[in-house]
C-alpha positions as CSV (number, residue, x, y, z in Angstrom):
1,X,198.2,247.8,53.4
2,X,199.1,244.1,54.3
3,X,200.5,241.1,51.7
4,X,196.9,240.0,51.9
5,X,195.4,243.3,51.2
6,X,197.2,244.5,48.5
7,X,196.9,240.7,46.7
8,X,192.9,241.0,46.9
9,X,192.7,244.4,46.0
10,X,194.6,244.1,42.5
11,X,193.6,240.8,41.7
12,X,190.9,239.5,39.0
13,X,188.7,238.7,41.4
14,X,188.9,242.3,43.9
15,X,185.3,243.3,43.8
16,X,184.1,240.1,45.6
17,X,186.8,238.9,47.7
18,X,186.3,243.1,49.1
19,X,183.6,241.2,51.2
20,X,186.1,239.0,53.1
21,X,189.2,239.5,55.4
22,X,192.1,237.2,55.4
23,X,194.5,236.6,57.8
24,X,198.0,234.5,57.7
25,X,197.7,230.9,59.3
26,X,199.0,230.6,62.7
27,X,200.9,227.8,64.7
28,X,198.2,227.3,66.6
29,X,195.7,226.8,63.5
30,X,198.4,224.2,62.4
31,X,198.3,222.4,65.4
32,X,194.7,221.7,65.2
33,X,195.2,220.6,61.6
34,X,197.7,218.0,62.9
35,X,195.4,216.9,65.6
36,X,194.5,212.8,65.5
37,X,190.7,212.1,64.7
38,X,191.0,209.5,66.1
39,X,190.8,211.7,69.5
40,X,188.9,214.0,68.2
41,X,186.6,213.1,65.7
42,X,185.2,216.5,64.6
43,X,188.3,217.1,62.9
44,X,186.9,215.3,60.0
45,X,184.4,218.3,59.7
46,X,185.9,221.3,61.4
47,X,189.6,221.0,59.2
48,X,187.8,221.5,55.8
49,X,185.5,224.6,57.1
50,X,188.4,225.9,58.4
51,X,190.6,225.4,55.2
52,X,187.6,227.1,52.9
53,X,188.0,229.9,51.2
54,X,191.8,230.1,52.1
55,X,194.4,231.9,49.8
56,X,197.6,230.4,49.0
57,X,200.6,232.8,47.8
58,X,203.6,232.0,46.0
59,X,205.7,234.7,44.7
60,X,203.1,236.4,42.0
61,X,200.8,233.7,41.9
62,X,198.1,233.8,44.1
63,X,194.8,230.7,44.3
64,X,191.6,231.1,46.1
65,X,190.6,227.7,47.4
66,X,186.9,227.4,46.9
67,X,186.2,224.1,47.7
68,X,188.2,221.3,49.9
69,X,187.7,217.6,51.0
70,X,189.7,215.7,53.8
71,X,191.2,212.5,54.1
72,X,192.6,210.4,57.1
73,X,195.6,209.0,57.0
74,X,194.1,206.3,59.6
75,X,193.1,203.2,56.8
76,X,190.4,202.4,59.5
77,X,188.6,205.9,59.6
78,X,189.1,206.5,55.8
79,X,188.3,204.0,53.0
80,X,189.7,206.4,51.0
81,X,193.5,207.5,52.9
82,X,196.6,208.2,51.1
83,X,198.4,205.4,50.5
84,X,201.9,204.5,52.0
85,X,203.4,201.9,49.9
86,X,207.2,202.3,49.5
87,X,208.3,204.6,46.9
88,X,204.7,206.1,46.3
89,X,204.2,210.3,46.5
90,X,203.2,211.3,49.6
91,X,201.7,214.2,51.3
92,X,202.8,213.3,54.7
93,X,205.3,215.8,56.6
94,X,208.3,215.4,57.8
95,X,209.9,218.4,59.0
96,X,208.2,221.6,60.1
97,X,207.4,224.0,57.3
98,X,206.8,227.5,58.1
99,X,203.5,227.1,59.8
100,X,204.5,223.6,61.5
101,X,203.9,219.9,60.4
102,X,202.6,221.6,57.1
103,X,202.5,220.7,53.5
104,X,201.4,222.3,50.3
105,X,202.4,220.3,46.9
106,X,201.2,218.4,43.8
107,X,200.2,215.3,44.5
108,X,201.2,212.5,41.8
109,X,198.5,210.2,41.7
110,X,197.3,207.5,39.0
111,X,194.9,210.4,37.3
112,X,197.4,213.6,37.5
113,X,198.8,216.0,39.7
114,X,196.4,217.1,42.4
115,X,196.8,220.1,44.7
116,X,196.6,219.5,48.5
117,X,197.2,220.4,51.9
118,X,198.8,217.6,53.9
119,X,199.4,217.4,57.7
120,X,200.3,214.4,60.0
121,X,196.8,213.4,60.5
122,X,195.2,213.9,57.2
123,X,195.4,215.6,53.5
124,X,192.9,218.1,52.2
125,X,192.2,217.7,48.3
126,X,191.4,221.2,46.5
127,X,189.0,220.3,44.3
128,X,187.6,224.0,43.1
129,X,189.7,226.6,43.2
130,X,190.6,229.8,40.9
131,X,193.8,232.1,40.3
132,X,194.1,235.3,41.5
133,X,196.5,237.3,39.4
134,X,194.8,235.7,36.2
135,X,191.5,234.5,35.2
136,X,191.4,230.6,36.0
137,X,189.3,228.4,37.4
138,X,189.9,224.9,38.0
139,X,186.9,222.7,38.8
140,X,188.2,219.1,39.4
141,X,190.8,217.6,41.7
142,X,193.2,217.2,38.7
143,X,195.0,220.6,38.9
144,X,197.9,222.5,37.2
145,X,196.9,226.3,37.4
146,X,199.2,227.0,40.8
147,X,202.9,225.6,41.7
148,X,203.6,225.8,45.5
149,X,207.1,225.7,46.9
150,X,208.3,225.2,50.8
151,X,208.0,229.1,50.9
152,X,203.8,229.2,49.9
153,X,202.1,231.6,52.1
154,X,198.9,230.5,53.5
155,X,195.7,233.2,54.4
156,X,192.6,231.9,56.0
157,X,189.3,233.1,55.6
158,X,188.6,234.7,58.4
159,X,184.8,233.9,58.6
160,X,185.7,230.0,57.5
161,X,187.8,230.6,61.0
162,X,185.0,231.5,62.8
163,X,182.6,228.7,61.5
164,X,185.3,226.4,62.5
165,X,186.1,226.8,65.7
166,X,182.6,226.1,67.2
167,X,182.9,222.8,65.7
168,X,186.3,221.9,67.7
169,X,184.2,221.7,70.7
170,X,181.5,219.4,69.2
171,X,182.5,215.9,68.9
172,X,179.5,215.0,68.0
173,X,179.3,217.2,65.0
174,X,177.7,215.3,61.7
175,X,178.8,218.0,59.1
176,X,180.8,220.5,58.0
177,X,178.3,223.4,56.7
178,X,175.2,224.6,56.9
179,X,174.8,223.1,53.3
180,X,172.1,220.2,51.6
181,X,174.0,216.9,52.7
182,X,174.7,215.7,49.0
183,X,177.2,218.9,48.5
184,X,179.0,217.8,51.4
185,X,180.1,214.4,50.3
186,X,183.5,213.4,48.7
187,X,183.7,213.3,45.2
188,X,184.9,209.4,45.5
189,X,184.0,206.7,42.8
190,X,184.9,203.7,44.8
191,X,184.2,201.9,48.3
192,X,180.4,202.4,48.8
193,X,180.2,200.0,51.3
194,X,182.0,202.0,54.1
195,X,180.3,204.1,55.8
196,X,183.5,206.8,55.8
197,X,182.4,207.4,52.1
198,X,179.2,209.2,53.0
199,X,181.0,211.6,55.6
200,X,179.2,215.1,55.1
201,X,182.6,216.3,55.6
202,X,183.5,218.7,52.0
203,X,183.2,222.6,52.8
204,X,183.2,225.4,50.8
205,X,184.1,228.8,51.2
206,X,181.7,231.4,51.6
207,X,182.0,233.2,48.1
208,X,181.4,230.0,46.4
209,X,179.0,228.0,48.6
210,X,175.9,228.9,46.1
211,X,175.0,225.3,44.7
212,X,174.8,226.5,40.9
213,X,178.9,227.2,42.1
214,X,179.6,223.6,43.5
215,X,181.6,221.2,41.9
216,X,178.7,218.3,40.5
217,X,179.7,214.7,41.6
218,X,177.7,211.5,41.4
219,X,175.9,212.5,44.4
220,X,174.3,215.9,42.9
221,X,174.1,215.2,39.1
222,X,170.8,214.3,38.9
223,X,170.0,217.7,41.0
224,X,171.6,220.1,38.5
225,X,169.3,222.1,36.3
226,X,168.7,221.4,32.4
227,X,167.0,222.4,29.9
228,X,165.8,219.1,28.5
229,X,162.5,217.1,29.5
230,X,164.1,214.3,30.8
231,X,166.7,212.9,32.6
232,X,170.5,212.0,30.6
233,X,171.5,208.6,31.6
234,X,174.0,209.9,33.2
235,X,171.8,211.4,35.6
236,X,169.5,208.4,35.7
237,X,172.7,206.8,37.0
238,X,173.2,209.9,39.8
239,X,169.7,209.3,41.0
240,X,171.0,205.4,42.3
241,X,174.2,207.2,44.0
242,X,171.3,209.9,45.6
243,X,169.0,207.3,46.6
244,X,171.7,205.4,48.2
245,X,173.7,208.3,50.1
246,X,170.5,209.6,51.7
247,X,169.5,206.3,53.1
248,X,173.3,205.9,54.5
249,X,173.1,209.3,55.7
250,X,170.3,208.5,58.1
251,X,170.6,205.1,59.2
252,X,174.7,204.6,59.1
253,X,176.2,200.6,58.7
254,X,172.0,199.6,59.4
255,X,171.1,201.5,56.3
256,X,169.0,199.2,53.1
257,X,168.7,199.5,49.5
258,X,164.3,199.1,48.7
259,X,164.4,196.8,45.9
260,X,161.2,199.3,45.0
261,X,163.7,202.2,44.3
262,X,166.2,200.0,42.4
263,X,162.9,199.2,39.7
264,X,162.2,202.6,40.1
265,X,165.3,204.0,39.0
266,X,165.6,201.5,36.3
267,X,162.8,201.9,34.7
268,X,163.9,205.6,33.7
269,X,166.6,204.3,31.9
270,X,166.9,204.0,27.7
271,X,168.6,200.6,27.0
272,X,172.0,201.4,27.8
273,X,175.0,200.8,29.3
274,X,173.3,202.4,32.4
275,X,170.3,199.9,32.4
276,X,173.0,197.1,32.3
277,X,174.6,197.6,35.6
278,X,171.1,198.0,37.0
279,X,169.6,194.9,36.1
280,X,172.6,193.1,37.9
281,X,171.7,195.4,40.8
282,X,168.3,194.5,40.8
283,X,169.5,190.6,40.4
284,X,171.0,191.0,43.9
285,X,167.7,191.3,45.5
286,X,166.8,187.6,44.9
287,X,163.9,186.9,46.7
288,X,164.4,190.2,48.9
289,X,162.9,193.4,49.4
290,X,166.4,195.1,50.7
291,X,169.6,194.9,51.1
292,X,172.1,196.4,53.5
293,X,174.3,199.2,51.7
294,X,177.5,198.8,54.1
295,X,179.4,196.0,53.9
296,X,178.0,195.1,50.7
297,X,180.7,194.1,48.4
298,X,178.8,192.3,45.6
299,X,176.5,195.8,45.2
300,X,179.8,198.0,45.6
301,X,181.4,195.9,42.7
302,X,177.9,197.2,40.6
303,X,178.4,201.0,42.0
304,X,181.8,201.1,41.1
305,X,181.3,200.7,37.5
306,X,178.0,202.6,37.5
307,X,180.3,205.4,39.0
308,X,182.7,205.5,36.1
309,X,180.0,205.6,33.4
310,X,178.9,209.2,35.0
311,X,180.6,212.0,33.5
312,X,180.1,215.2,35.7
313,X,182.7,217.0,32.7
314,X,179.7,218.9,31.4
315,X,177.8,219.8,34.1
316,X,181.4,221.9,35.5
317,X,182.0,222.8,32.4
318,X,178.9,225.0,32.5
319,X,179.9,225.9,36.0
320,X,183.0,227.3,35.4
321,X,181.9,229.8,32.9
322,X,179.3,230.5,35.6
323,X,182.0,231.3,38.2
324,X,183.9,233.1,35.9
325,X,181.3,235.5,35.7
326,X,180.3,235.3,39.1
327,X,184.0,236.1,40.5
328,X,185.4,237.8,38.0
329,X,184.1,241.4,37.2
């Protein structure tokens, strides 16, 4: 029995992961994780679906990565790339690890420690993920539940491998899954007026990819399921980041905002905070029926601050009991 094998097999989580097949990341693999998307665009999608569902080792510890985002390092493909100012953490590698130009590591960052992947072309942000040798499950890019060290072993799914590796030869690939376009957006709250922010570019790994199992974000909250009548304000406020993402996902830096859906939206709204921003949004429309999406600082100043009123903190609440269930027994 291999490292791999013998991980799954006594781990909390043994009866599902008994469905996949691992194997340890090659050169090669690393290679194409380091390549420049710049050259080869697909790597936005194909890095992530490759990366799902890996397993990262570290002495006794072991961490299933459910869900992953990338980021460029390239400030012109990425709104949202690592920063490089002087004396700030960084991600970026700069001697070979084990694998190659490979790096696994906390991240400091303004709102905690995160856990990603980092290469020379980009960083990969874990944002689901759950221990192996223990029941945890960590639903949010703030992360604490696994330590990495220069010696981490990294397994890839083998079926995220082979869902990859089509995409390498498809430069003009769109997405990274097979999945409903919202779930494959970045769990951002900033710069919704470039049109990297609505990349379909987040994968999942294969155990995990049900929806009721995907981290919510301000793109899907108003699509989870409740119990209640109506819709929370919070969701009210999702529905504007819905409406918005679709039209950006079809018609790129020519997409509009219908003044019609802004009224809409608003009127669904109970006299709160949430009704506030949207009247200032419906206030850009002047005379207008639309207004273009990208480029659009004056409605990105509104969307920004609609995004930090949105919680999503109880919707994964729910959902981590649910994968705990779901993965462990």
């Amino acid at each position: 029995m291999t490292l791999i094998e013998h991980i799954k097999a006594i781990s909390e989580a043994a009866k599902i992961l008994s469905t996949t097949r691992h194997s340890e990341l090659t050169e090669q693999q690393c290679n194409i994780l380091n390549q420049d998307w710049l050259q080869y665009p697909q790597l936005r999608y194909c890095g992530s679906q490759l990366l799902a569902g890996s397993i990262l080792v570290q002495d006794q510890a072991a961490i299933l990565l459910n869900t992953i985002e990338p980021y460029s390092r390239d400030s012109l493909l990425d709104a949202h790339y690592e920063r490089r100012s002087s004396g700030s953490a960084s991600s970026f590698p700069s001697v070979p690890s084990q694998y190659g130009y490979l790096s696994i590591l906390l991240l400091s960052t303004a709102d905690g420690d995160k856990l990603v992947i980092g290469t020379r072309a980009c960083n990969f942000l874990i944002i689901s993920s759950i221990r192996l040798n223990k029941q945890s499950v960590n639903l949010d890019p703030v992360a604490s539940h696994f330590m990495s060290t220069k010696s981490t072993k990294v397994f890839l799914d083998i079926h995220s491998i082979d869902l990859a590796m089509p995409l390498l030869n498809g430069p003009s690939v769109r997405c990274s899954q097979s999945m409903p376009s919202l779930y494959q957006l970045k769990q951002v709250r900033s710069k919704f007026d470039h049109t990297s922010t609505y990349t379909m570019c987040r994968a999942s790994s294969a155990v995990a990819s049900s929806l009721e199992l995907q981290p919510s974000s301000i793109w899907t909250l108003s699509d989870q399921d409740s119990n209640n009548a109506g819709m929370s304000q919070e969701k009210v406020g999702s529905l504007m980041f819905r409406t918005i993402a679709i039209q950006v996902i079809n018609d790129g830096e020519n997409a509009v905002l219908q003044h019609k859906d802004v009224k809409r939206i608003t009127t669904l709204t109970k006299d709160s905070i949430i009704t506030a921003i949207l009247n200032k949004i419906n206030l850009l429309f002047a005379e207008e029926q639309a207004i273009t999406i990208i480029g659009n600082r004056a409605l990105n100043n509104q969307l920004v601050d609609l995004a930090h009123r949105i919680s999503n903190k109880r919707e994964n609440d729910k959902k981590i009991d649910l994968i705990k269930n779901t993965m462990y027994c």
